[in-house]
Each structure stands twice: as C-alpha cells, then as structure tokens.
C-alpha positions as CSV (number, residue, x, y, z in Angstrom):
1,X,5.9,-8.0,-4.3
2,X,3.3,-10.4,-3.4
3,X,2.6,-14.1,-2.1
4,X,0.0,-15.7,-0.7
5,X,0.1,-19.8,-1.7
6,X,-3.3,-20.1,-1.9
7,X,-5.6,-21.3,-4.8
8,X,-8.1,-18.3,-4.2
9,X,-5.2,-16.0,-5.3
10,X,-6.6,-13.4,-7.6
11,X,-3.0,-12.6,-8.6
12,X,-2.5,-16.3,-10.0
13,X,-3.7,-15.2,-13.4
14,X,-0.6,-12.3,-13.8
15,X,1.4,-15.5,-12.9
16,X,0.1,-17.8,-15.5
17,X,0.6,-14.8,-18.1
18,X,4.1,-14.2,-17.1
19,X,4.8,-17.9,-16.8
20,X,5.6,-18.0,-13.1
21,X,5.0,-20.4,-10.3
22,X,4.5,-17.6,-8.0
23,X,6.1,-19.8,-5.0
24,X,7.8,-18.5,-2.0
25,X,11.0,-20.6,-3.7
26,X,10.9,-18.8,-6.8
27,X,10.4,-15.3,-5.3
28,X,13.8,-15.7,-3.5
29,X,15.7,-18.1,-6.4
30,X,14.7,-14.9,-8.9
31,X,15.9,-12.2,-6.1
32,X,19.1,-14.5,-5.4
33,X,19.5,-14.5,-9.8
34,X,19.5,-10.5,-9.9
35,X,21.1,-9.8,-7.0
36,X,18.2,-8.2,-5.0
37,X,19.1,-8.5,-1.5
38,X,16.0,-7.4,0.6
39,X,12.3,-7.2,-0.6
40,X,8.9,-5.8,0.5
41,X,6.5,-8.3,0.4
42,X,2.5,-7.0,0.6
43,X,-1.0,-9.0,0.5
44,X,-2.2,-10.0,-2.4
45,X,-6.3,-9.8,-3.0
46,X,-8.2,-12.6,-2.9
47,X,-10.9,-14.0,-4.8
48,X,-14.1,-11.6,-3.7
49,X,-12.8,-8.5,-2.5
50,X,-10.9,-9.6,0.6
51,X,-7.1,-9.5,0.6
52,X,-4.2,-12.2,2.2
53,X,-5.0,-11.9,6.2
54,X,-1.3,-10.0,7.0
55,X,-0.1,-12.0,9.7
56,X,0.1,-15.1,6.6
57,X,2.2,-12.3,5.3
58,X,4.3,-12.3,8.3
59,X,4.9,-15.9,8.5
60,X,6.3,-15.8,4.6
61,X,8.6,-13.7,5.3
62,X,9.8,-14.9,8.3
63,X,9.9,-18.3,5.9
64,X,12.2,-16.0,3.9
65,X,15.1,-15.5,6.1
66,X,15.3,-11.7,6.3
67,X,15.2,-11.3,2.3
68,X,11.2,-10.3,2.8
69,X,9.8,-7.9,5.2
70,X,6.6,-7.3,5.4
71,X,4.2,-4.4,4.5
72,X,0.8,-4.6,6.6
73,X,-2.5,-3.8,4.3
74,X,-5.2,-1.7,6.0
75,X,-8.7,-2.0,5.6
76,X,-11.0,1.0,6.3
77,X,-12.3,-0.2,9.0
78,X,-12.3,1.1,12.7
79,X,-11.5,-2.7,13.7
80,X,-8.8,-3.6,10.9
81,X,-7.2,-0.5,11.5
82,X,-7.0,-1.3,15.4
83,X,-5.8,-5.0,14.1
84,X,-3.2,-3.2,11.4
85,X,-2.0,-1.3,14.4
86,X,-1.7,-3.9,17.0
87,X,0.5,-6.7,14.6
88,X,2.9,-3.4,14.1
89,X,3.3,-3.3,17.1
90,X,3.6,-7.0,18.2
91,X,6.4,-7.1,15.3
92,X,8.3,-3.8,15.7
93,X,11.6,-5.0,14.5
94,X,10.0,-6.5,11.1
95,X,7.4,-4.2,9.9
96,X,8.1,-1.5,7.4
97,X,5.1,0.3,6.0
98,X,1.4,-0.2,5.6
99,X,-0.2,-0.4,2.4
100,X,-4.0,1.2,1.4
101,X,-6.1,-0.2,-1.2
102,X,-7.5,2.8,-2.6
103,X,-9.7,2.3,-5.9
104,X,-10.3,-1.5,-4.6
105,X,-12.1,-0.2,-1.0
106,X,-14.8,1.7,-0.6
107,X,-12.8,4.9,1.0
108,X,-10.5,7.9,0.5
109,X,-7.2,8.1,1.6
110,X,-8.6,11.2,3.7
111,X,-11.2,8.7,5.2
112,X,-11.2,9.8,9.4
113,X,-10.9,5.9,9.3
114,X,-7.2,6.2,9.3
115,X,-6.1,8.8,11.0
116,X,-5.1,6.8,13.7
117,X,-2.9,4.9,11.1
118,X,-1.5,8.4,10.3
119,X,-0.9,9.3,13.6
120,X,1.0,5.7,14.3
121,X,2.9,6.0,10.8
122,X,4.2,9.4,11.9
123,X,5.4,8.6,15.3
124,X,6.8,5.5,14.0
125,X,8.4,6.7,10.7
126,X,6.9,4.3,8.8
127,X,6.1,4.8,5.6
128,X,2.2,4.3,4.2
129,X,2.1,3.0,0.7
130,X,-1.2,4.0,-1.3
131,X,-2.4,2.2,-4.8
132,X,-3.0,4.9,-7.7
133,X,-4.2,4.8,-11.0
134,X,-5.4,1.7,-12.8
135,X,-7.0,-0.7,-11.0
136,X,-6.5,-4.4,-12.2
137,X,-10.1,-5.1,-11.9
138,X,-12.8,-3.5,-13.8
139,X,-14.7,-3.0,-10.8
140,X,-12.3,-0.6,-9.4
141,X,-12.9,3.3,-8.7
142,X,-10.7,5.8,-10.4
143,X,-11.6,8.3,-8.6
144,X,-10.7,7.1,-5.2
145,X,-7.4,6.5,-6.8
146,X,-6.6,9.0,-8.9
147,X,-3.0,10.6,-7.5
148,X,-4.5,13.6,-7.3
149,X,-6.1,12.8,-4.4
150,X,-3.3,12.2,-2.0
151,X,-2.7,16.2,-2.7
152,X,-4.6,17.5,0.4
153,X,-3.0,14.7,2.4
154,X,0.0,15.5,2.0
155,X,-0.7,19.3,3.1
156,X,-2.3,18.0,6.1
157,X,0.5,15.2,7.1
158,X,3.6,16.8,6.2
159,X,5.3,14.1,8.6
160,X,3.6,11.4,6.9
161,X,5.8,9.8,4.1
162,X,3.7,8.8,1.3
163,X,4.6,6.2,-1.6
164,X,2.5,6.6,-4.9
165,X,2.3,3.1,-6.1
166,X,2.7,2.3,-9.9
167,X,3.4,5.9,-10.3
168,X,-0.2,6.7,-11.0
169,X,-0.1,5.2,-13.9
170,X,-1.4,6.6,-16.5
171,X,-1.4,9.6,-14.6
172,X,2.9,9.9,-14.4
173,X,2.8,13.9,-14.7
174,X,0.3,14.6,-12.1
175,X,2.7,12.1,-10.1
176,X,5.8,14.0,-11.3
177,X,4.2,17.7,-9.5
178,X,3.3,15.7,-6.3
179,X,7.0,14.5,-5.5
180,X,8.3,17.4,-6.5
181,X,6.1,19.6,-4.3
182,X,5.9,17.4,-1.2
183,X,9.0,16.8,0.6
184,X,7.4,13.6,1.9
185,X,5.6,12.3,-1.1
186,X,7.5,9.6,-3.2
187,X,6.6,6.8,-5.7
188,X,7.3,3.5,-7.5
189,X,7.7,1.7,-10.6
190,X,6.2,-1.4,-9.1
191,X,3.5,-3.5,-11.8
192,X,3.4,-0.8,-14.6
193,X,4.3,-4.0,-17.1
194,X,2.0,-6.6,-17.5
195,X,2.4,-9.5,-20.5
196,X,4.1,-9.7,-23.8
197,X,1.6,-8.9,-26.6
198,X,0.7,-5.8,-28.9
199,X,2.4,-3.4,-28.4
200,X,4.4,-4.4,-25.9
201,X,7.8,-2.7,-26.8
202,X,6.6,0.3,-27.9
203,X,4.3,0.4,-24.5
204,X,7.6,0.2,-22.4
205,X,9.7,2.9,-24.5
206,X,6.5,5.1,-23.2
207,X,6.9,4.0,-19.8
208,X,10.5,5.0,-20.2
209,X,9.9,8.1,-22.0
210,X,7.2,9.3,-19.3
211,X,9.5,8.0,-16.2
212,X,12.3,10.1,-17.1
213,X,10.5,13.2,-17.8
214,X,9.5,12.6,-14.2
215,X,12.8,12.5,-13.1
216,X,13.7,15.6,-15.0
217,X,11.0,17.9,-14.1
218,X,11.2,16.6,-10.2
219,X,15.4,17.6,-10.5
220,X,16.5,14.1,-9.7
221,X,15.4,10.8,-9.1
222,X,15.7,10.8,-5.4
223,X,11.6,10.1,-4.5
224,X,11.9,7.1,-6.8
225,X,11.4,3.3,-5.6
226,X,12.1,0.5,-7.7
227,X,9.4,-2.3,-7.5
228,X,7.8,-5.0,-9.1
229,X,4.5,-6.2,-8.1
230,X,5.3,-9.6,-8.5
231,X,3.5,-11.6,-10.1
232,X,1.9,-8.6,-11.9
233,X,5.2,-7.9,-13.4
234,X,8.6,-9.7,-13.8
235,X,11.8,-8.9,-12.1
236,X,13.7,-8.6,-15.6
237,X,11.0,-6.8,-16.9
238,X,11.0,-4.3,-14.5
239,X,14.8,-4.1,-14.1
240,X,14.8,-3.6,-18.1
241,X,13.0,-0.8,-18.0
242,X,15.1,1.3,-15.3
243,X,18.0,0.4,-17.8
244,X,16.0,2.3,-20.8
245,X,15.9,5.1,-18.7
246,X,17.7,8.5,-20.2
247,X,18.9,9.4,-17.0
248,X,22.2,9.6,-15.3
249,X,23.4,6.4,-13.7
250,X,23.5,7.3,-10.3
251,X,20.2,8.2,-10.5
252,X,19.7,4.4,-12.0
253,X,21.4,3.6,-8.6
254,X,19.1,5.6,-6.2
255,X,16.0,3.9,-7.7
256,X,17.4,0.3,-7.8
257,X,18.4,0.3,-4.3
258,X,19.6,3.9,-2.3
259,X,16.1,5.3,-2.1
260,X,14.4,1.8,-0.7
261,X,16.9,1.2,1.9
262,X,16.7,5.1,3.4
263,X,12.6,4.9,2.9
264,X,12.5,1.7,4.2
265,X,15.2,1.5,6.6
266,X,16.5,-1.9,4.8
C-alpha cells in the first residue's frame, strides 16, 4: 500500500477515481473493516519523477501502531542505495523489504548499482520487491520492466527472494514459469484493478481466469502475495477477486495471509 499526505502525490488521482481520501485514518479504519491485521506500506511517486523520501514512510507507520511496516524504495543510485542501506539498518526491527522502481528509473534490475542491495537483502533475508509490467505513466519503459527480466537475476541470486509486483501484468504466464522455476521468486496481486468503467466485470473474470491458471501450472499457490496498491486499487476490490478465484480454499488462505507473514516475517 501507499501514503504519503502530500498534495504533490501522483497517486491522488487513483484515489479520486476510487473515491478515497487516501488518509493515514482511512488506511487503518478500512484494514480494521476487513480484518487485515498487518500491512506493507511503500512510497508513493511524486509529482516529477521522484518518489516519497522513505524515512516519511517510517514515520507513517510508526503513526500506525504496528499495523504498517515499512518497505524502503531504492533509487539507482550509488548514494541512495548507501542511504536505502543505512535507514535499514538504523531500523532493523521495522523494515521488511526494499522496493525497485523498474520501468519508472532509468535501470535494470541487473544494474551493478544494486548489488550491494543484493548482497544486504541476502545476508539480511529481506525480501526485494520489483515493479513489472504496466507502468501507470505513459512515460514508463516496458522493457526495463518486463518480468522477463528478473530471469537472469534469479539465476545469479538464488539467496535473493524476489517479489514480482502486479504479477507482471499483462504478462501473468511468463510470471507463472518464473515462480515455478525459482525457488526464491514469488509475486503479487497488488494494483491489477483500477476504476469501475467498461468492461470492468468482464476485466476482473480475466484477471481471475489468468490468476488461477497461475496457480495451477505453478502446483499451488504458495509464491502468491495478496496486495493492494492502495490507492491504485481498493481493499474489497482486491479481496473480491481472490474470492473469484477457482482454486482450493486453502490456497485462498495462503495468499490472503500465510505466504505474507512467512515472506515477510509479519
């Protein structure tokens, strides 16, 4: 999910769509309504490029009582990634991933930029989350973020675990091979919803469709993450479509909560 507060918010327009206030009290009123106990909460971008400075990402969800912890985003830079590394560290107890904006920076996720982040994320165990697939700016580059990508990664950092964000989308069978052939690649079903117009219904029987062939060509639903992307996409929304899903319930179980809490350590 993600907060900020702030006027220069690129995310405000999602909210406006959805009808949100997109307000550290709503976040936790609408996580208290569903029953969602813990949350990841990320940077959103800003107006111009730039996204939320993470330690105001900190002090939300220290705001939040323990129902937010935060994910710190990483810049490819040689200084943001010695800045990422340094708040980790400073907040050891709190921090549970790191996030990379591929398709919105000007970098690959092999970028020698970040191997230090690797090599901190490994000894660590903590999980780095990548963006794939569509961007929500027309500015954004495909093919930086195309899940494809993260293949030779994975071969490289076997100790690295790796979240696909927004399963790829539209890419969901090229995500479906990668988490079935990397023990320590996984994905999530954060932001693939995002209005009410069209073809809205028959957009999220897809999604459905596509998510549970996933499911049954990776043999389970084990490397599955519920998510949101809040405000992109609204908690019932997103919690509607896990219910289509034509999959066992446990499975419905392991993506709602079981997977987070062992990839996370929630």
């Amino acid at each position: 999910m993600h907060l900020s507060e702030r006027e220069d918010d690129a995310l405000i327009r999602f909210a406006r769509t959805n009808g949100l206030r997109y307000t550290l009290d709503e976040l936790l009123g609408t996580m208290e309504r569903y029953g969602i106990m813990r949350g990841l909460l990320l940077s959103p971008p800003l107006q111009g490029a730039t996204s939320l400075p993470n330690d105001k990402i900190i002090t939300l969800c220290t705001r939040s009582d323990g129902r937010l912890a935060p994910v710190i985003t990483v810049e490819p830079t040689a200084k943001d990634v010695k800045a990422a590394l340094k708040l980790a560290e400073g907040n050891k107890k709190e921090v549970k991933a790191f996030k990379i904006r591929l398709g919105y920076v000007r970098a690959s996720a092999q970028s020698p930029v970040f191997n230090g982040l690797y090599d901190y994320s490994e000894s660590e165990g903590l999980p780095v989350l990548f963006h794939t697939g569509d961007t929500a700016f027309s500015t954004g580059d495909l093919s930086r973020s195309h899940p494809l990508t993260l293949d030779g990664l994975a071969n490289k950092r076997e100790g690295l675990t790796m979240i696909l964000c927004h399963f790829g989308n539209p890419w969901f069978e090229d995500v479906a091979e990668l988490i079935y052939k990397h023990p320590n690649v996984y994905t999530d079903i954060s932001g693939l919803i995002t209005g009410s117009k069209g073809y809205a219904e028959k957009y999220v029987e897809w999604l459905a469709k596509k998510i549970s062939e996933a499911i049954y060509f990776a043999g389970g639903a084990e490397k599955i993450i519920f998510g949101t992307d809040y405000p992109v996409t609204k908690h019932s929304e997103a919690l509607d479509l896990v219910r289509r899903l034509d999959v066992e319930e446990s499975d419905k179980e392991k993506i709602l909560w079981r997977n987070a809490e062992r990839v996370f350590g929630l």
